[in-house]
TIVEX-108480 format. One record per atom (N, C-alpha, C, O): z, y, x. Coordinates in steps of 0.001 Angstrom, whole numbers, padded with zeros to 6 digits, always signed. Each point is the difference from the previous one (the first is absolute). Layout:
ZYX/...
***
This chain:
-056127-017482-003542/-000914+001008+000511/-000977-000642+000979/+000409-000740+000895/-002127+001116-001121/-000561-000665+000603/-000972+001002+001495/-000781+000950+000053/+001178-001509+000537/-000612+000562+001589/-000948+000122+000020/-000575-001054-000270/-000404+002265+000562/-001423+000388-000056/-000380+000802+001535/-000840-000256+000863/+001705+001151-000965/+000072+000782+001259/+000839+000694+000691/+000644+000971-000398/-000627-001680+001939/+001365+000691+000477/-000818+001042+000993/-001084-000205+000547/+002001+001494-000467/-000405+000738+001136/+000822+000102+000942/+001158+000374-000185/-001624-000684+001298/+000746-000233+001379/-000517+001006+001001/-001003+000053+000712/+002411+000998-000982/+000038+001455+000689/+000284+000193+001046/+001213+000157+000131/-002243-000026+001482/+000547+000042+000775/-000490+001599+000534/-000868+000705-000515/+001823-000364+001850/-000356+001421+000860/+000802-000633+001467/+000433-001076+000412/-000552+002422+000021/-000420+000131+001400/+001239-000676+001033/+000030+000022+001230/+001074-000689-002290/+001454-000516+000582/-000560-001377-000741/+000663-000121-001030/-001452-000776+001124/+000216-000995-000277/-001220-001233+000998/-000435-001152-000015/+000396+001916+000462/-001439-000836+001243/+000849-001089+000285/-000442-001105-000312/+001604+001160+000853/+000705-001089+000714/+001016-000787-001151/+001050-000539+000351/-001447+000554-001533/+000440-000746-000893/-000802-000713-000943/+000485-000430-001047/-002075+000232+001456/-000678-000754-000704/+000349-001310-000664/+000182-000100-001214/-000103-000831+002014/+000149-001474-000114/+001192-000266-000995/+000136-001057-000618/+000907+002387+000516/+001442-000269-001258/-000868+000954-001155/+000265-000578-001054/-001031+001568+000766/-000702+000471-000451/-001051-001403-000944/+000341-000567-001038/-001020+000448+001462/-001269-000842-000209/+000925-001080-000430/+000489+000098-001125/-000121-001328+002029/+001471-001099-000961/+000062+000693-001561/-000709-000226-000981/+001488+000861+001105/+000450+000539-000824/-000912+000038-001637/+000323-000689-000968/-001073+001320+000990/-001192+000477-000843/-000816-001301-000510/-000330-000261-001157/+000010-000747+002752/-000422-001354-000651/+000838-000849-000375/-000692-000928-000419/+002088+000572+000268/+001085-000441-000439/-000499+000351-001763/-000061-000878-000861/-000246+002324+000632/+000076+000101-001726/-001194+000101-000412/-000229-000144-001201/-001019+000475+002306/-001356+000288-000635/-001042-001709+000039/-001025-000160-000662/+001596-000831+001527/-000829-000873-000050/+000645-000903-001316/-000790+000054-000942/+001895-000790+000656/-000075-000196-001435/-000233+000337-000764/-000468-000714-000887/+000676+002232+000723/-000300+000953-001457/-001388+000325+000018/-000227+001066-000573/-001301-001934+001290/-000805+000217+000374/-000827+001565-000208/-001100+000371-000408/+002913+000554+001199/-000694+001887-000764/-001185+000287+001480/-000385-000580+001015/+000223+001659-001639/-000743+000681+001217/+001156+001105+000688/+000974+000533-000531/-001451-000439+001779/+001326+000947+001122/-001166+001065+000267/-001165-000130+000376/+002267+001683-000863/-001533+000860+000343/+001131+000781+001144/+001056+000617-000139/-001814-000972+001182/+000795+000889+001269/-000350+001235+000486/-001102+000229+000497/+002318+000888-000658/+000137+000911-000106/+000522+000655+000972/+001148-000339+000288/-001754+001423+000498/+000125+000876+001455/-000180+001390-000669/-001077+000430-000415/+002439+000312+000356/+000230+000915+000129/+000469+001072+001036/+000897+000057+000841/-001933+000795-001284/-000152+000979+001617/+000854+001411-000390/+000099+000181-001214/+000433+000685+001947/-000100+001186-000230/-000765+000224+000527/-000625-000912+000541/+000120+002610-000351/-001783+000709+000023/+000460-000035+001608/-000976-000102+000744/+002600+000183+000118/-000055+000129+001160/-000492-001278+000794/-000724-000032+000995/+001263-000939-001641/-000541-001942-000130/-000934-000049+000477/-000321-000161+001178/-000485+000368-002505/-001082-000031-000360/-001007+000920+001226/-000719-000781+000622/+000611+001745-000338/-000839+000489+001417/+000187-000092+001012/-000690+000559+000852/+001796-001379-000571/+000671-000382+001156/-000804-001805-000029/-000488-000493+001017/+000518-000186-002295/-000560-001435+000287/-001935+000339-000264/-000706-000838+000560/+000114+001706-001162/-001088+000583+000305/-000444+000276+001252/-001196-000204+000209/+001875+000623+000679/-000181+000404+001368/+000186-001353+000653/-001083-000416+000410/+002105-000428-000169/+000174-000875+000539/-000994-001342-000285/-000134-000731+000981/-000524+000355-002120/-000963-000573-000577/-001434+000435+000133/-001017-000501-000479/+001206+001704+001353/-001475+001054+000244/-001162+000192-000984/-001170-000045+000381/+001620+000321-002007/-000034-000522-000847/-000741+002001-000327/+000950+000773-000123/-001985-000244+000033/-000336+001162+000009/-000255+000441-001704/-000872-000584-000643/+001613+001519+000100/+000309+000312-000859/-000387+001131-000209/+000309+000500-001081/-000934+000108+001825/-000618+001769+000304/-000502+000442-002080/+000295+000983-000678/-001211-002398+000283/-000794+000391-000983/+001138-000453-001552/-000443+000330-001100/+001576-000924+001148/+001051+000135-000824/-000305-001672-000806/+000649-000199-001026/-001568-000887+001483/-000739-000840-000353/+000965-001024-000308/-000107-000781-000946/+001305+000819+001996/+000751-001702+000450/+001121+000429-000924/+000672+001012-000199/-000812-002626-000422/+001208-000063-001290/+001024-000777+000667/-000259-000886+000814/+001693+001307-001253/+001012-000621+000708/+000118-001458-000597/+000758-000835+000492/-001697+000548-001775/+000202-001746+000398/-001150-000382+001369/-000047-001059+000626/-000474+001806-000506/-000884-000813+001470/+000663-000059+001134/-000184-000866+000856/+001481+002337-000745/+000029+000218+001278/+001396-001063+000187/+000234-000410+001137/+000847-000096-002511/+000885-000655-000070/-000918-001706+000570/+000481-000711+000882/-001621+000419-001518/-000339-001123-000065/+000016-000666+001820/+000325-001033+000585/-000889+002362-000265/+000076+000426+001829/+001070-000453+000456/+000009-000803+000933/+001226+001309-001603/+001246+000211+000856/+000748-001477+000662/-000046-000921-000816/+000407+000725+001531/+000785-001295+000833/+000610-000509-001014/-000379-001061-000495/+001536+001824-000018/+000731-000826-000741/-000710-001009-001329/+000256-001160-000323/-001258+002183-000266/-000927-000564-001389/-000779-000970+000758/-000214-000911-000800/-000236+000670+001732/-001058-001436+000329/+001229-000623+000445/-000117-001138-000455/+001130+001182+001016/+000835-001228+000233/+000324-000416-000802/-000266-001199+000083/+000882+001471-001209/-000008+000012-001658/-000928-000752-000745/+000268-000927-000764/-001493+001434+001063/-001189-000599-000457/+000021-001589+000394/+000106-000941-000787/-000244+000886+002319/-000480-001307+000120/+001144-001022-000402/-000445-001067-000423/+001781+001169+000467/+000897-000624-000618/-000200-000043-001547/+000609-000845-000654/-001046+001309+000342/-000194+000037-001604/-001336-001061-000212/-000161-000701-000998/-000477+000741+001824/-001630-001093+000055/+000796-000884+000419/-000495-000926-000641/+001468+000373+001291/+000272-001183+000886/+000955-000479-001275/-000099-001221-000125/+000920+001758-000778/-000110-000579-001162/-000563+000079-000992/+000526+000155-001102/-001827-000261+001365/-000541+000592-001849/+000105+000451-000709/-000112-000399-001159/+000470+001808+001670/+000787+001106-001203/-000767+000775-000769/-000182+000908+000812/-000239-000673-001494/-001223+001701-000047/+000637+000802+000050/+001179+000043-000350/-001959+000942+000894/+000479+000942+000396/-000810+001803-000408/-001209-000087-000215/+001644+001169+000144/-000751+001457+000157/+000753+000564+000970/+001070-000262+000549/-002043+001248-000462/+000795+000959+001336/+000260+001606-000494/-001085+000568-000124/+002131+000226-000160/+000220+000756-000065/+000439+001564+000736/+001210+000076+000214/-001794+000819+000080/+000619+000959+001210/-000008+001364-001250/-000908+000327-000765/+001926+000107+000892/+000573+001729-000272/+000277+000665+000847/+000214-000281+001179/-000187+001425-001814/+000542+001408+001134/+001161+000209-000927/-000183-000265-001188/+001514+000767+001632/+001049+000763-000867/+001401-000806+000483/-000102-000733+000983/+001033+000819-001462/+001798+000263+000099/-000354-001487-000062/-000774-000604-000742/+001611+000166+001792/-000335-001737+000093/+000957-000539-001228/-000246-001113-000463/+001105+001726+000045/+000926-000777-001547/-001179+000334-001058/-000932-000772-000225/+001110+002063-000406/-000694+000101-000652/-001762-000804-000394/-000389-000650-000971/-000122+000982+001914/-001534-000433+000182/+000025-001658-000637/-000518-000583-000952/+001487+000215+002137/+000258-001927-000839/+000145-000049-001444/-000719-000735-000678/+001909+001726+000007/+000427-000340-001024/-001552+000677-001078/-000089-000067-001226/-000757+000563+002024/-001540+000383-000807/-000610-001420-000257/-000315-000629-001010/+000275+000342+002664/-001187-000771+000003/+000529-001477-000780/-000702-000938-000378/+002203+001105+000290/+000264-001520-001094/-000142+000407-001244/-000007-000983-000742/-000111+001991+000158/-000120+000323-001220/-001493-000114-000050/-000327-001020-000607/-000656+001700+001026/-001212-000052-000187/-000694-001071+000372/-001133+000038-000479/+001414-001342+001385/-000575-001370+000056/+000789-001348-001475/-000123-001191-000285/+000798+002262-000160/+000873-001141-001045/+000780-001119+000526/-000331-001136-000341/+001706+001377+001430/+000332-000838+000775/+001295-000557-000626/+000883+000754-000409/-000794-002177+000345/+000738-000333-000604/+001530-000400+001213/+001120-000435-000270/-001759+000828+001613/+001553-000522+000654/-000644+001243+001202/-001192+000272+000142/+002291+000310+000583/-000372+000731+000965/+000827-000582+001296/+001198-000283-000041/-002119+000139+001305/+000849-000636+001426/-000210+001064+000917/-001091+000405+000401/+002729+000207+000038/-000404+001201+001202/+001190-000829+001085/+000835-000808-000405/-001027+001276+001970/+000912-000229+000171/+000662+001277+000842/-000490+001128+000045/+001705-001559+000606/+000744+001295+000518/+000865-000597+000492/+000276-001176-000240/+000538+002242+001356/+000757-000649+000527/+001528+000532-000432/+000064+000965-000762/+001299-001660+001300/+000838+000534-000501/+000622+000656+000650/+000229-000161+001199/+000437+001676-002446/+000384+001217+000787/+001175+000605-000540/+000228-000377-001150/+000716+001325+001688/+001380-000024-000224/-000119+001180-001425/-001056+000631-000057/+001773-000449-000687/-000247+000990-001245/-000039+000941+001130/-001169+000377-000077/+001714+000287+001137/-000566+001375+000353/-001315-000288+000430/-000516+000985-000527/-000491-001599+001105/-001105-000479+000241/-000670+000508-001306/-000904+000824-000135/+001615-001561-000817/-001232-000033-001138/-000023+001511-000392/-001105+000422-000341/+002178+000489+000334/+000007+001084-000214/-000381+001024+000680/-000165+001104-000518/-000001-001327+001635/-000386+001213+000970/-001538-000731+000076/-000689+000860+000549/-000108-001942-000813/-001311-000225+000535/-000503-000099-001121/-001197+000272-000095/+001890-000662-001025/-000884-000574-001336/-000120-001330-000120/+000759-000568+000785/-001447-000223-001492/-000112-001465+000082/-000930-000531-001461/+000270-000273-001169/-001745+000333+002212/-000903-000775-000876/+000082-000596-000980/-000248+000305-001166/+000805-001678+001879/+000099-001170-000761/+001315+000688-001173/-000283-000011-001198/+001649+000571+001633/+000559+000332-001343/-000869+000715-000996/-000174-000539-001093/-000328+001566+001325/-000628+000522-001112/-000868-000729-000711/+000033+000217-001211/-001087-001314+001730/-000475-000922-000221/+000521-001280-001182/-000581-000646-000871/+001810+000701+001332/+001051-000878-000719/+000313+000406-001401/-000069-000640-001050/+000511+002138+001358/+000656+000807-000924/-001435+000694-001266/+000429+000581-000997/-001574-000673+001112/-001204+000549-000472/-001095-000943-000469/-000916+000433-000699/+000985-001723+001065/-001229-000888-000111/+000236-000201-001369/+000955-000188-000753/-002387+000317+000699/-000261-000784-001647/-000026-001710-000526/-000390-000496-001057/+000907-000043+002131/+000020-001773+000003/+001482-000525+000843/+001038+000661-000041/-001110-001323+000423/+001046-000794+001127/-000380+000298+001242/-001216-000031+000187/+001754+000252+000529/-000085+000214+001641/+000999-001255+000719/+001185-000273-000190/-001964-000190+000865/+000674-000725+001087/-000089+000676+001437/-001047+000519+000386/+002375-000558+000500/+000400+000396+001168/-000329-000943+001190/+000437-001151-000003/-001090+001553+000871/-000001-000715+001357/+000493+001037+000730/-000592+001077+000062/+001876-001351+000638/+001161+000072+000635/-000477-000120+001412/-000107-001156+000408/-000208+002147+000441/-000461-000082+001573/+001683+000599+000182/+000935+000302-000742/-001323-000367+002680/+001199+000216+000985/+000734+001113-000160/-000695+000969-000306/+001838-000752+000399/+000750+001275+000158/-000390+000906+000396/-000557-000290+001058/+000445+001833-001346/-000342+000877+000418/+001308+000502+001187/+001185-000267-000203/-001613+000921+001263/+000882+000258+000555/+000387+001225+000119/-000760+000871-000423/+001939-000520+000980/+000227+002174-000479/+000967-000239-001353/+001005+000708+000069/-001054-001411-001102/+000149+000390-001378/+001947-000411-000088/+000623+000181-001046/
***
């Protein structure tokens, strides 16, 4: 199977996991010379909450969430690690159910490997909060690889 495009799904729990994020993605996207289309999924509460904080005025319905993702901290830290190895790259932003929306946006970019990461959580965790990345796991139309952040705590 030949590597064309991975989508590398991040949200609003992964700011402080770039650098195992990004590794990660160039570990399989710089040999397989694919393209990484990075992907920021918002919910609509996210989403006007990083509108506001980006002072980003939306009154006229104009700003597309790949601009306002391209904006976001985590997608340019992303970015420039991706230039510092010669990766190519797109930038992707949605609105909707952060599992679901991914398992869209890998179907509709034609992704042949999907990278989310998450952290690890006790089965009541996963059951009382839900869990992205499982549904992600359990729904993708390709391979998913896991990046494994810190323990959640509470669970």
């Amino acid at each position: 199977m030949t590597l064309q495009t991975i989508l590398l799904a991040v949200g609003p729990g992964d700011a402080d996991r770039t650098d195992e994020l990004a590794e990660t993605v160039i570990e399989v996207a710089q040999p397989a010379d694919a393209t990484v289309v990075l992907a920021h999924v918002f919910t609509q509460d996210e989403y006007n909450e990083v509108l506001e904080n980006l002072e980003m005025d939306d009154e006229s319905g104009q700003v597309r969430p790949d601009e306002v993702a391209s904006r976001h901290s985590t997608i340019r830290d992303l970015r420039r690690k991706l230039e510092e190895a010669d990766v190519r790259y797109d930038v992707r932003g949605d609105i909707g159910d952060h599992g679901s929306t991914i398992v869209e946006l890998a179907t509709g970019v034609a992704a042949d490997r999907v990278v989310v990461g998450g952290r690890r959580r006790s089965p009541t965790g996963k059951a009382v909060f839900g869990s992205t990345a499982q549904e992600v796991l359990l729904s993708s139309p390709c391979p998913v690889t896991f990046v494994r952040g810190a323990e959640e705590n509470g669970d």
